[in-house]
OpenMM code with the backbone's topology and positions (N, CA, C; nanometers):
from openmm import Vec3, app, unit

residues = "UNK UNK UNK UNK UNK UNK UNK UNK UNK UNK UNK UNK UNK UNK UNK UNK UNK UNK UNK UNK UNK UNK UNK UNK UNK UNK UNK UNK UNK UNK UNK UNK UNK UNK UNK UNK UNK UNK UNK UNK UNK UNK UNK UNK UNK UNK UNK UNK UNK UNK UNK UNK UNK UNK UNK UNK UNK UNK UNK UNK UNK UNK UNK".split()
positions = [
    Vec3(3.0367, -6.0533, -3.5323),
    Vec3(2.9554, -6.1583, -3.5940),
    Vec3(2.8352, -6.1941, -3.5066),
    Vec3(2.8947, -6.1430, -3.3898),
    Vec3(2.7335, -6.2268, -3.2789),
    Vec3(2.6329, -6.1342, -3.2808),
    Vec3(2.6414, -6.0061, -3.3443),
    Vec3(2.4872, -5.9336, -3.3522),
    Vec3(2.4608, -5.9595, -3.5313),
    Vec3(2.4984, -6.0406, -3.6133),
    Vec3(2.4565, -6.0085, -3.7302),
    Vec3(2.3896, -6.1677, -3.7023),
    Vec3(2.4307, -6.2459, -3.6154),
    Vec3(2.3105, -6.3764, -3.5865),
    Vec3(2.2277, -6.3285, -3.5177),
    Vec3(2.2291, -6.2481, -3.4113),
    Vec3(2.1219, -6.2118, -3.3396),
    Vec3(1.9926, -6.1173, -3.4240),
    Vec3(2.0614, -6.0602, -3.5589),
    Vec3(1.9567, -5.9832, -3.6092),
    Vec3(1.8651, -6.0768, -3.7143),
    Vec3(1.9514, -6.1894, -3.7178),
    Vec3(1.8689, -6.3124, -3.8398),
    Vec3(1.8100, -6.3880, -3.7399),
    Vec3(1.8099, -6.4253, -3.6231),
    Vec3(1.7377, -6.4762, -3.5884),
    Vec3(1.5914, -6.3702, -3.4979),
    Vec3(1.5890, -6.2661, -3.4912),
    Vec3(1.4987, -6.1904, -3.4846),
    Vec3(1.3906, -6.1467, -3.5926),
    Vec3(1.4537, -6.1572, -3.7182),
    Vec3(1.4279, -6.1531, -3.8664),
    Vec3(1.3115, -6.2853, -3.8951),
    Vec3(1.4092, -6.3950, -3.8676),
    Vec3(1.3363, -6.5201, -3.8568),
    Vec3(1.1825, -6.5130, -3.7100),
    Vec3(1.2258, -6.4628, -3.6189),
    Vec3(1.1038, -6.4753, -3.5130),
    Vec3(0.9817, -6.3933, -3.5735),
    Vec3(1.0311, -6.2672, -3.6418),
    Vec3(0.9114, -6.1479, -3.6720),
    Vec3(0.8240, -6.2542, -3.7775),
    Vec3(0.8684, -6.3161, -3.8760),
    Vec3(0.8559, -6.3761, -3.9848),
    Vec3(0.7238, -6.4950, -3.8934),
    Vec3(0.7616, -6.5547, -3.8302),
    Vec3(0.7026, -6.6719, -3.7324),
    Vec3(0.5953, -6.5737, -3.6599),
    Vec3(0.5966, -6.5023, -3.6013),
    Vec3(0.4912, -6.4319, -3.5477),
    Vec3(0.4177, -6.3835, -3.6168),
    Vec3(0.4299, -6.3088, -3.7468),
    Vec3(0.3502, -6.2634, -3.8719),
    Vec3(0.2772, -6.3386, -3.9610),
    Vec3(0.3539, -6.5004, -3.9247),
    Vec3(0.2296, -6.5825, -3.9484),
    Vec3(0.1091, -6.6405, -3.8654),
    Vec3(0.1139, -6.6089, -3.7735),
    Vec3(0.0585, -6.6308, -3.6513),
    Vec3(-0.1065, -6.5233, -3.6470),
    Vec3(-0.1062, -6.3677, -3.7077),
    Vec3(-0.1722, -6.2545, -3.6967),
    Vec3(-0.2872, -6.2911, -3.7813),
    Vec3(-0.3971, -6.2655, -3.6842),
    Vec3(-0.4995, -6.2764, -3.7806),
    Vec3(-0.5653, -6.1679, -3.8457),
    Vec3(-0.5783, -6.1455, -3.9666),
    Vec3(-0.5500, -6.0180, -4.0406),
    Vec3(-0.6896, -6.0297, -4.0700),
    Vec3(-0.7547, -5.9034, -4.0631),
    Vec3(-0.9171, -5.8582, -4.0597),
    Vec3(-0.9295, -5.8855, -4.2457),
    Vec3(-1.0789, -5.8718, -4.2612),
    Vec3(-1.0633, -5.9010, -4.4270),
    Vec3(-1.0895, -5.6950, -4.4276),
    Vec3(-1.1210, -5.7090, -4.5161),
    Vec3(-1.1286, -5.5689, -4.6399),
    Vec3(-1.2604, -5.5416, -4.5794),
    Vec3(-1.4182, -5.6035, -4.5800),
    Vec3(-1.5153, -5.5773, -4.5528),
    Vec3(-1.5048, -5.5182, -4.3730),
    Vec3(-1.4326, -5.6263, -4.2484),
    Vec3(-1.4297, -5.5588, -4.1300),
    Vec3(-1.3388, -5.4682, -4.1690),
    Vec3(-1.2381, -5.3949, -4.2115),
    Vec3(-1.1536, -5.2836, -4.2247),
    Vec3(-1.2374, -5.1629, -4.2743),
    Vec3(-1.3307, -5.1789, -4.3455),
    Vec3(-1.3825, -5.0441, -4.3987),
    Vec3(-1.4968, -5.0462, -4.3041),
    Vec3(-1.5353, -5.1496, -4.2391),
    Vec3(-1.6476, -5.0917, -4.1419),
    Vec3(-1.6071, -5.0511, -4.0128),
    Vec3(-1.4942, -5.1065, -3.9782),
    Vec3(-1.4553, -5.0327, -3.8737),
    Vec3(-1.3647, -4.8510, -3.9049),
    Vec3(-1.3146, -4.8764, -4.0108),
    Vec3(-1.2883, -4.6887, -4.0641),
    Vec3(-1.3983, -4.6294, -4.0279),
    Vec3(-1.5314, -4.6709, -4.0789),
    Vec3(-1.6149, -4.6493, -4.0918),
    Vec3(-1.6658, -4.5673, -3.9232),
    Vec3(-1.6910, -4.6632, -3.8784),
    Vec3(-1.6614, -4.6473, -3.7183),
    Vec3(-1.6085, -4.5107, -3.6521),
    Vec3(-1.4526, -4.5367, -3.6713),
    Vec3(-1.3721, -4.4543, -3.6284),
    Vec3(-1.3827, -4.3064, -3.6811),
    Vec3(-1.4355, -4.2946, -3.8143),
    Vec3(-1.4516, -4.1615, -3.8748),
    Vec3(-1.5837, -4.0783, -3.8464),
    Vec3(-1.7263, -4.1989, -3.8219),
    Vec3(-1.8306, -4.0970, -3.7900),
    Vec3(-1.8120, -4.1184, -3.6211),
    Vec3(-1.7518, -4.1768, -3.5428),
    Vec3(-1.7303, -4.1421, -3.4181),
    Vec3(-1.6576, -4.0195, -3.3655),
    Vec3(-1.5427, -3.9813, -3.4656),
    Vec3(-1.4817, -3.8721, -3.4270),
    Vec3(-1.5464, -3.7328, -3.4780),
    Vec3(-1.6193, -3.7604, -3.5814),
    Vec3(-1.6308, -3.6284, -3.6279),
    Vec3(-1.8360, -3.6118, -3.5374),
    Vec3(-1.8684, -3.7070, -3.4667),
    Vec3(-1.9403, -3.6395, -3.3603),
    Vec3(-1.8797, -3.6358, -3.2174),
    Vec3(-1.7869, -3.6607, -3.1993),
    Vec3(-1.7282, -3.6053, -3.0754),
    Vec3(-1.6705, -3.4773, -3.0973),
    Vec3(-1.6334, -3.4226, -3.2638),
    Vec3(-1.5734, -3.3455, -3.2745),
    Vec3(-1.6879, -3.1904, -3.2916),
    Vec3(-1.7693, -3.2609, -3.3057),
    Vec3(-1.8981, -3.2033, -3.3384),
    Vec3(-1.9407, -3.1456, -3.1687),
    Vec3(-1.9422, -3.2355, -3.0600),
    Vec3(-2.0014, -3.2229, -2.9681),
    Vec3(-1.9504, -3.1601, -2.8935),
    Vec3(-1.7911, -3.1443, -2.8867),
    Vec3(-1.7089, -3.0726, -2.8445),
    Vec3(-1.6804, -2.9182, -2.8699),
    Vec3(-1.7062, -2.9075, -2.9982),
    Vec3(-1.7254, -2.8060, -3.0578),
    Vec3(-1.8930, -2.6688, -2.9888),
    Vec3(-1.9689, -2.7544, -3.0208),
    Vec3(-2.0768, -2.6966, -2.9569),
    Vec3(-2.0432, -2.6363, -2.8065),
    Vec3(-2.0015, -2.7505, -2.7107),
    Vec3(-1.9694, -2.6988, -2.5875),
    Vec3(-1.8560, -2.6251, -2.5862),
    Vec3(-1.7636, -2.6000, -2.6708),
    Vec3(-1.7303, -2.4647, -2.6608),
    Vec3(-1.7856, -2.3857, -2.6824),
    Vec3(-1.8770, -2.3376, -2.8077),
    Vec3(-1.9074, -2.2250, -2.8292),
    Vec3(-2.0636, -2.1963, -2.7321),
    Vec3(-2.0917, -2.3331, -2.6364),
    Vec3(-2.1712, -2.2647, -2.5598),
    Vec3(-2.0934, -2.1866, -2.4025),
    Vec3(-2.0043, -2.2588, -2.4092),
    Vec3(-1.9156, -2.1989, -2.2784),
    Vec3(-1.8434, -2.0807, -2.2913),
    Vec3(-1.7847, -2.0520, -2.4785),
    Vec3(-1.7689, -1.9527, -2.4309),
    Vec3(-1.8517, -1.7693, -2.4515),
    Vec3(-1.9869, -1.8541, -2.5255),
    Vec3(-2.0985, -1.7525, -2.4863),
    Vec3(-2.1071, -1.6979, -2.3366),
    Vec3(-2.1338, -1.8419, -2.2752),
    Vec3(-2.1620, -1.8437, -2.1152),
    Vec3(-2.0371, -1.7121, -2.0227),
    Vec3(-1.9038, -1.7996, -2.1049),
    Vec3(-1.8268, -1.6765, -2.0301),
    Vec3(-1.8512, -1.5571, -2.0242),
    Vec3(-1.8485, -1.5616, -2.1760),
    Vec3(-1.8875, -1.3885, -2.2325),
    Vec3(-1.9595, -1.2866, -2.1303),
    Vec3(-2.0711, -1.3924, -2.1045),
    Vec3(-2.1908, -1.3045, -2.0230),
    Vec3(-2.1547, -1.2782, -1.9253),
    Vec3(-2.0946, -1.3619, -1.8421),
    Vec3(-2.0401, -1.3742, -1.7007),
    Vec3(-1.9445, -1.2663, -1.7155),
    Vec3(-1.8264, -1.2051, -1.8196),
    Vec3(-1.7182, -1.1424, -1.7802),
    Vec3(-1.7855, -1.0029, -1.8328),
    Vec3(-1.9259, -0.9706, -1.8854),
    Vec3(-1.9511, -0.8531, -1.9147),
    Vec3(-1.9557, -0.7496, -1.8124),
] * unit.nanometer
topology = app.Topology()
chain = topology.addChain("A")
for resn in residues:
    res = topology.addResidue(resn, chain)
    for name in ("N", "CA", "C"):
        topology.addAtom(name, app.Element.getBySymbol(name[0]), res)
């Protein structure tokens, strides 16, 4: 019986803390996606390049 109180009163704390969260609206959520998606796909971009310049570079070097 003493872990089926311990799991209602954890139940009850999550509940108390979840009112507590301050939850972004819809407008900051899509601008920060926003964010996160053209940030990665130029790092993914930039990363990309410096491979295919390094491994030109190798190329030459191991000819």
């Amino acid at each position: 019986m003493k872990i089926l109180g311990k799991i209602a009163q954890f139940v009850t704390e999550v509940k108390v803390e979840m009112q507590k969260v301050a939850w972004s609206t819809k407008e900051e959520l899509v601008g920060s996606t926003a964010v996160v998606i053209i940030s990665t796909l130029l790092l993914a971009g930039f990363i990309g390049m410096v491979d295919i310049v390094l491994s030109k570079f190798i190329g030459l070097i191991l000819r």
